[in-house]
C-alpha positions as CSV (number, residue, x, y, z in Angstrom):
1,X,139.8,131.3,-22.1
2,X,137.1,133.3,-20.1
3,X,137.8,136.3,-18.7
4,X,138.2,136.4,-14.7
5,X,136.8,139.6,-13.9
6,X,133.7,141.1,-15.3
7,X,133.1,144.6,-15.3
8,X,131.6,145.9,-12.2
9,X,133.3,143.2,-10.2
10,X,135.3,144.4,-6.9
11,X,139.0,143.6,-6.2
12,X,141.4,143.5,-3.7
13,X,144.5,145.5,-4.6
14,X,148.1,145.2,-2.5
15,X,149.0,148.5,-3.5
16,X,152.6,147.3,-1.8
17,X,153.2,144.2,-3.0
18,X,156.3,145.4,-5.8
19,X,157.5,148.0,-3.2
20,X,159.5,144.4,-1.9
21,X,159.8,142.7,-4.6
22,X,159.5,143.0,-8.3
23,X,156.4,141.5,-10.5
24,X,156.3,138.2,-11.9
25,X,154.7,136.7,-15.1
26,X,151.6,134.9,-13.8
27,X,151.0,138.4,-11.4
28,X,147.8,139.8,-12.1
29,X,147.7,143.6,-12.0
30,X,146.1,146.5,-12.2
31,X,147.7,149.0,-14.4
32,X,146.9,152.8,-14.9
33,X,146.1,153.1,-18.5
34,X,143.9,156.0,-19.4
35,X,142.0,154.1,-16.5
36,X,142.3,151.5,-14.5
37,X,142.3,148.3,-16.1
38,X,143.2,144.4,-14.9
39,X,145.9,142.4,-16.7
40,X,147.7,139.6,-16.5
41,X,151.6,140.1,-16.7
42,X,153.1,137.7,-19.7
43,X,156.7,139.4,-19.7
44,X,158.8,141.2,-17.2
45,X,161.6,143.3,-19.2
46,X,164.1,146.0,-18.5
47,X,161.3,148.4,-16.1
48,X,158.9,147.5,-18.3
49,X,155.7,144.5,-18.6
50,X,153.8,143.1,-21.8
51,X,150.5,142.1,-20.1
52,X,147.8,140.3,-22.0
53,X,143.4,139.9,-20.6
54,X,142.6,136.5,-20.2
55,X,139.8,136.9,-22.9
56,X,142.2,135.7,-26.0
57,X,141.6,138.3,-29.0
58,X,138.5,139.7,-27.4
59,X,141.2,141.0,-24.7
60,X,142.6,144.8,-25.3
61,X,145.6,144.9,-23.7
62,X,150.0,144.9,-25.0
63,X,149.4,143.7,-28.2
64,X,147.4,146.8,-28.9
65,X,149.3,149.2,-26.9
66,X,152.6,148.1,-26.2
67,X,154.2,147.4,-23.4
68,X,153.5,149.2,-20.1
69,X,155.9,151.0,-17.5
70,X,156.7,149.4,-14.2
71,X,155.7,152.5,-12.8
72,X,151.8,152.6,-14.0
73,X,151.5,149.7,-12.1
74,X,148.9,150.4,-8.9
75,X,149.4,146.9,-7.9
76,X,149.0,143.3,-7.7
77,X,145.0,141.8,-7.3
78,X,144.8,139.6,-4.1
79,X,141.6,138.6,-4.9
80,X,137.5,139.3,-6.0
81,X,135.5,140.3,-3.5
């Protein structure tokens, strides 16, 4: 699968969208991990996600490092701009 965002590429963030409800797999994300990165949430778990790229293996992302706090979340992508 390609990716859906390059780098360079602007996004729209709703930095409130989990402060109502609670993430979803499907959601796509950005996540604060040693910067900001965009993933796609596979698993919700116990306060915690397992996100994955949409680049297959080319993708770094849970399978690496594990999965991610709730809380390291900055919030859901609305859309490119």
């Amino acid at each position: 699968m390609l990716p859906a965002f390059r780098n360079g590429e602007k996004v729209l963030v709703n930095r409130l969208s989990y402060l109502f409800g609670k993430p979803k797999a499907g959601d796509v994300v950005v996540i604060r991990h040693q910067k900001d990165i965009i993933k796609r949430i596979a698993k919700v778990e116990k306060g915690k996600v397992f996100v994955v790229g949409d680049n297959g293996n080319k993708s770094t992302d849970s399978r690496n490092f594990g999965w991610i706090k709730m809380e390291k979340i900055v919030g859901k992508v609305v859309m490119k701009i």
